[in-house]
N, C-alpha and C positions, 0 to 999 in steps of 0.2 A: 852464652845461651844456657839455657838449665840441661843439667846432664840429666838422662833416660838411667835408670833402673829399673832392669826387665821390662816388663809394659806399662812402668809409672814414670812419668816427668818430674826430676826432682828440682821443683822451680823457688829460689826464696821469695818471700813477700815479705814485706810489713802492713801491717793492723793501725790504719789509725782513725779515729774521729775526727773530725773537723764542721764544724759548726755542730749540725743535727743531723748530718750526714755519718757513715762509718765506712769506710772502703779499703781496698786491697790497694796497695803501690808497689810497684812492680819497675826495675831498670826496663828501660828495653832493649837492653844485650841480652840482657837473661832470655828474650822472647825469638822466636824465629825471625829470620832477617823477610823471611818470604808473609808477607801482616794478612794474608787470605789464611794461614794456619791457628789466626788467633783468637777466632772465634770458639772454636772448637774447643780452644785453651781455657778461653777465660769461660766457658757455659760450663765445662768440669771444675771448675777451680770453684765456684761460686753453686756449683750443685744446681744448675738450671737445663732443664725446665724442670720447677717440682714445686708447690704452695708452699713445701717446708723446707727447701733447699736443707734437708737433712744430709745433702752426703757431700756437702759443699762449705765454704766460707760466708753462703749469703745469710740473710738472717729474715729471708721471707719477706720484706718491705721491698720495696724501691727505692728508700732512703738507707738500704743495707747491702745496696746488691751494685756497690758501682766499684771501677776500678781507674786506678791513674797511671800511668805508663809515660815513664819519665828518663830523663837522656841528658847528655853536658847541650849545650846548643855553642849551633858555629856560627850565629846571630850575632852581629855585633849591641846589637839593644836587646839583647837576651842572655840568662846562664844557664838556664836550662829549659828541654821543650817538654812540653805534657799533653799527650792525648787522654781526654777523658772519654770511660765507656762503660754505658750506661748496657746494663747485663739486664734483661727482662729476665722476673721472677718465674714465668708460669708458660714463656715461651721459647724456644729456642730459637732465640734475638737476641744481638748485641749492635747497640745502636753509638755512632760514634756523632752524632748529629747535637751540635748544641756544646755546652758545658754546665760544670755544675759549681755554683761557687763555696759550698761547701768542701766539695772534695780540691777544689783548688784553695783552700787554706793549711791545706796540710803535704803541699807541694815542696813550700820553704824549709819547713823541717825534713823532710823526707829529703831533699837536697842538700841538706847540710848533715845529716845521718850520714848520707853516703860519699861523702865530700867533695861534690860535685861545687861548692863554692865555697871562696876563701869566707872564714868564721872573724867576725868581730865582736869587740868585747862591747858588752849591754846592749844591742839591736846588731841585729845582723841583716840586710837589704838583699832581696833575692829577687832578681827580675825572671820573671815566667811568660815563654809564649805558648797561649794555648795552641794547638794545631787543629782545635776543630771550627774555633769561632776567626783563627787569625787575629787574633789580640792579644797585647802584651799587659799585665798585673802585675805589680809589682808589691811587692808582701816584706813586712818588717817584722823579723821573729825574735822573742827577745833572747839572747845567750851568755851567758858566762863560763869562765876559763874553759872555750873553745869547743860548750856543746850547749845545746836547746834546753831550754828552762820550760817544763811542762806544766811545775807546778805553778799555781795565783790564785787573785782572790776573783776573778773575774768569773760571773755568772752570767747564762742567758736563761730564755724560757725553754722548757722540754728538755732539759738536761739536767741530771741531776748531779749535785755538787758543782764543786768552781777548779779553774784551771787559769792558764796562761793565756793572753789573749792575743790575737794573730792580727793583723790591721792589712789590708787590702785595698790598694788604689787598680781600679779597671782603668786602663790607658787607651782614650777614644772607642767608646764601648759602640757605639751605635753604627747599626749595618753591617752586622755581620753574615747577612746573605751578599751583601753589596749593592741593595738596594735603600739604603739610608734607613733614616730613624723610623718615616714610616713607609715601608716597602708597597704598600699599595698607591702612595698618593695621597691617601684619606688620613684624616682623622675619626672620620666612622665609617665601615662597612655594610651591605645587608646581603647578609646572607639569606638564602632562599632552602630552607632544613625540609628536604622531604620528609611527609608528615607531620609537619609540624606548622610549619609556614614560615615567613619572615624575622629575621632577628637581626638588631643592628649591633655591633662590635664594634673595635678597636683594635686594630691590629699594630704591635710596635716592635722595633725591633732593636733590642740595646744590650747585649752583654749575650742577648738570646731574644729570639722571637718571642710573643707572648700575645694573645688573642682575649682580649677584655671582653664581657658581656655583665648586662644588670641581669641580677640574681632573678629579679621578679617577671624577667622577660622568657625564663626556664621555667618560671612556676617554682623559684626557689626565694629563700628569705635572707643568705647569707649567712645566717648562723648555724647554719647546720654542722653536726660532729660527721667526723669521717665514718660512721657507724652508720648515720643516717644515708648520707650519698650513698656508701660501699652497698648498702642494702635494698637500695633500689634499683633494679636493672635498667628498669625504664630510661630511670633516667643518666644514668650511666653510658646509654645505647644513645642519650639524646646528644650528655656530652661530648661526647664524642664524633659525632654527628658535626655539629658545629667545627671542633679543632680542627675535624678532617674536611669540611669545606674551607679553612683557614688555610690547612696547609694547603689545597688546590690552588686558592688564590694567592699562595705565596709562590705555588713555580715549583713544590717539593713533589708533588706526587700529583696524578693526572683522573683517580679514582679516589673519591672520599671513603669510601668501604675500606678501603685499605691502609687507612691511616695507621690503623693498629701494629701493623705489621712493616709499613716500608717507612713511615716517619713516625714511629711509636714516642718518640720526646718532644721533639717539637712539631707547630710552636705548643707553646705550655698553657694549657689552658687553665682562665683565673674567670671566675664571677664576683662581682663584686653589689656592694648595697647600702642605702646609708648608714651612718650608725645605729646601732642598738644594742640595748643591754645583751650581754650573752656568756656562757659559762664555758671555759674551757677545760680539756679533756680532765686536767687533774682537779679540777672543782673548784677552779678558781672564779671567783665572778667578776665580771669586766663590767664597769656602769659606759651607759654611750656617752655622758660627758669628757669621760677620757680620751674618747676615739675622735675621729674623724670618718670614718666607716670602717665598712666588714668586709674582707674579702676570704676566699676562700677558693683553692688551687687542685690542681689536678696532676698527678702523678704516672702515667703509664700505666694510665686509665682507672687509675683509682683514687680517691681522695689524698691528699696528700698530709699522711698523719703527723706532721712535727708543725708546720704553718699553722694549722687553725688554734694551736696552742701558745701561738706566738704573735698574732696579729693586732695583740694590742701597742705593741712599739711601731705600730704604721702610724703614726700620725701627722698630718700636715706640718705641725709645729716641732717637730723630733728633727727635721730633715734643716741641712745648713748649706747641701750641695752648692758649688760653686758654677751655675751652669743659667744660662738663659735662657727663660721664659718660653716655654714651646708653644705654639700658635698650633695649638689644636682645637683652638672651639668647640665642638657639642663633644666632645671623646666622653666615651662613655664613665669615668672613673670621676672626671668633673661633673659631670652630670647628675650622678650619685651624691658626690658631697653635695652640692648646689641646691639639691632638691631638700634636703633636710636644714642649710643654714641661707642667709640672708649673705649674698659673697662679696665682700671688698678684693681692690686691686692688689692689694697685699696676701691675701688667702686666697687669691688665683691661683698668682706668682707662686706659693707656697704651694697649691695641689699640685701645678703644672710640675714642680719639681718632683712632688710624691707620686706623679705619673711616670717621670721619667727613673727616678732611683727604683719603683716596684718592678721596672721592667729591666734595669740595667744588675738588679741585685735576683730579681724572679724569685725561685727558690728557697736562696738567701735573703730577703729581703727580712726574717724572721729573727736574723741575729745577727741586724742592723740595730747597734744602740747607740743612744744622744749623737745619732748625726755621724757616728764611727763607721765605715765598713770594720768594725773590729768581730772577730768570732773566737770562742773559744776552743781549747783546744784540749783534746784527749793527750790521753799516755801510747806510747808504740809500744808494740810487742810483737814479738819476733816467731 
């Protein structure tokens, strides 16, 4: 456990990136055996509640403010466990609901740092069980003479420069409330949004809950920059509105007003719309022939700034997953492509996949390339 200096906790960490994520890793020896002290730990450690998490490690996002909490595991199909925990920036909340697969690509390395598994030479295989979702990932990091190779030529979007890249297989990702891939029955919902009226969704459940909605059904178009959603309360208040009927109807929490605060992560709220031309945050321009549509994500309750800079590798035809054909008829994500292209049995097959990998990668789903869960991977520092 981290030894006390006067009335400081002197706890080590490591610093790493993973995908478009950046978080704290943390053993969990270093942490109290008693896990009701660890809030209090990790909302100092990451400087929360504060928009600028100045006296902290966060870095003011949501995509800067998580932690990984990590251990040997006495799992025979596992070598090490990881709790991930998701630190609200502006609240004093720490949410252990869900996971993040960004911050779980830097679990391997962080595992082999600390030599928690034996090191092999040019790929080293690290099986992980999450302990929030109950599933097992298994991660290939590449290593030579017996430590992590950070540096490579491997690029995603939202990151600047290139690095080493991490490859991740989710092992049986669907259901992880334990109510299967889709926890209500449906393939569409309708939710009844005070004030608002009626709204049909998709609720899935694959690596992590996620609640689909068409953009246009919000009075939104899909393309919008996280500057646009982040500045509008309204709608901000609506999205949310929705998630938080999502999670009633998933069994998480019993008052939608309160989503914010007792299931603030999940499920993850995503709108999606067909394609269209549209500019992302660094000025790149994305023509709709490239796409298959537009989605765009919600973050604990804000836009989620690395995704809408990265959703043009969403494409039906990007995706090689090994999985069959889901029988969801109207799901609101098919319904979107559908609407803008003329659908063969084969670009079904194909969305039906890109329905399942956006929901099994969420988050991650952004630094999903040609068909890889591969991401890349930052430098540690101590």
């Amino acid at each position: 456990m981290g030894k006390m200096q006067g009335s400081a906790m002197k706890l080590p960490v490591t610093i790493i990136r993973g995908g478009t994520s950046k978080g704290v890793y943390i053993l969990e020896s270093d942490l109290p055996k008693d896990k009701s002290e660890w809030d209090n730990i990790l909302l100092r450690l990451m400087g929360s509640p504060d928009k600028k998490q100045i006296d902290g490690l966060g870095g003011s996002q949501s995509v800067t403010s998580k932690v990984a909490i990590i251990k040997k595991s006495d799992r025979p199909d596992a070598d090490v466990d990881y709790t991930f925990a998701q630190v609200s920036v502006d609240k004093p909340i720490v949410s252990y609901k869900g996971n993040c697969g960004n911050i779980s690509s830097g679990v391997g390395p962080f595992a082999i740092e600390k030599e928690l598994v034996e090191v092999k030479d040019g790929m080293t295989s690290v099986r992980v069980f999450n302990t929030n979702t109950d599933k097992i990932i298994e991660e290939e990091v590449k290593t030579e003479d017996g430590e992590v190779v950070y540096d490579g030529d491997f690029a995603i979007a939202g990151v600047p420069g290139t690095a080493s890249p991490i490859k991740l297989k989710f092992i049986d990702p669907a259901g992880t409330l334990g109510k299967g891939l889709l926890p209500t029955g449906n393939a569409v919902d309708v939710l009844d949004v005070p004030d608002f009226g009626k709204v049909e969704v998709s609720i899935v459940d694959a690596a992590n809950p996620l609640v689909f909605v068409k953009a246009q059904s919000l009075g939104l178009n899909g393309g919008e920059t996280p500057d646009d959603i982040n500045g509008d309360a309204e709608k901000l208040d609506l999205l949310e509105k929705v998630r938080g009927l999502a999670a009633v109807k998933l069994g998480l929490i019993d008052d939608y007003t309160k989503s914010a605060w007792e299931t603030p992560g999940i499920p993850k709220m995503t709108f999606v719309s067909e394609a269209a031309d549209y500019t992302t945050m660094d000025g790149k321009e994305i023509k709709k022939e490239n796409i298959d549509l537009l989605s765009r994500m919600m973050s604990m309750q804000k836009a989620h700034v690395s995704y809408v800079e990265l959703i043009s590798a969403v494409t039906a035809t990007s995706f090689a997953a090994a999985i069959s054909p889901l029988s969801t008829g109207g799901a609101i994500i098919m319904s979107s492509y559908s609407a803008a292209k003329e659908t063969t049995t084969d670009e079904m097959n194909k969305m039906f996949k890109t329905l399942f990998l956006l929901s099994v990668m969420n988050v991650v789903i952004n630094v999903i390339m040609a068909a890889l869960g591969v991401f890349n991977l930052g430098h540690l520092f101590y």
